[in-house]
Structures are given as structure tokens and as C-alpha cells.
N, C-alpha and C positions, 0 to 999 in steps of 0.2 A: 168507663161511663163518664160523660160528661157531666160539670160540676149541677149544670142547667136540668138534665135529666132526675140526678141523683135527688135537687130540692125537691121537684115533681114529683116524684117516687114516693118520697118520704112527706110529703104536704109541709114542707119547711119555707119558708121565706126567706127574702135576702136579706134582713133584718136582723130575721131568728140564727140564721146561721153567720151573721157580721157577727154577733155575739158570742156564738160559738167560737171563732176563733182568733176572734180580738183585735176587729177592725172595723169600719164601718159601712152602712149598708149599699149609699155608693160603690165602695172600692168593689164589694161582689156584683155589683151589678155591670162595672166593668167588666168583672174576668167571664162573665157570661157574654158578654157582647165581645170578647175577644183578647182584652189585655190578658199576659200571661202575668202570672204573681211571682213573686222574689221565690228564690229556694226554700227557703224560710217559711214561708208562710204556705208554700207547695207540701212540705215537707208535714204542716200543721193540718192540713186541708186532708193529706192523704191518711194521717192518723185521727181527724176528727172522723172523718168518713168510712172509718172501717177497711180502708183500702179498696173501696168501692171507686174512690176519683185519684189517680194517679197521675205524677208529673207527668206521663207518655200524654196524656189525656188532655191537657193545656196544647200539646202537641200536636195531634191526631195520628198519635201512632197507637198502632195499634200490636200487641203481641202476638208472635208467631203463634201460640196456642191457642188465642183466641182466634185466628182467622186458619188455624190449620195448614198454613205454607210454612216450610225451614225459614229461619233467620237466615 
């Protein structure tokens, strides 16, 4: 899931969730618009979210389970 999807989902802001994971509301509004975040804070993003937004996801990859073809 995209990081842009999961706010939406959740009615969270880019603000609410700068907060969240200890940066500012700019910097997510980049990684919505495209910049990919450090491992670090990828790594932060996928455990604030439940594993809901995943580094493949900064990516656009997508899991062979989730689209049902082999790796």
C-alpha cells in the first residue's frame, strides 16, 4: 500500500503522521510526491504502519502473493 493511500485510509495527515515518526510534515509530503526515505526511516514508516506500507512500496513493487504470478 502506498504511504499516500494508507493516510487516506486511516484519515491521518501529513503532520499527524511527521509526528508519528519523527520528522517533519514537508519531508512526508515529499515521500508522497515521490522522494524515497533513507532505510531508517523506511524501516520506521513500515513498523509505525503496521506493515501496511512497505520499502517494496517506495518502490512499486509489488509481491508475487499479492499479484499471484511466481517471483
Amino acid at each position: 500500500m502506498t504511504l499516500e493511500a494508507y493516510l487516506k485510509k486511516h484519515s491521518i495527515t501529513h503532520k499527524q503522521f511527521a509526528d508519528t515518526i519523527g520528522c517533519e510534515q514537508p519531508t512526508v509530503s515529499r515521500f508522497i510526491a515521490g522522494r524515497i526515505p533513507s532505510p531508517e526511516l523506511m524501516r520506521v514508516i513500515s513498523e509505525r504502519t503496521g506493515g501496511q506500507v512497505t520499502p517494496n512500496d517506495f518502490f512499486g513493487i509489488v509481491a508475487a502473493r499479492q499479484t499471484g504470478r511466481a517471483a
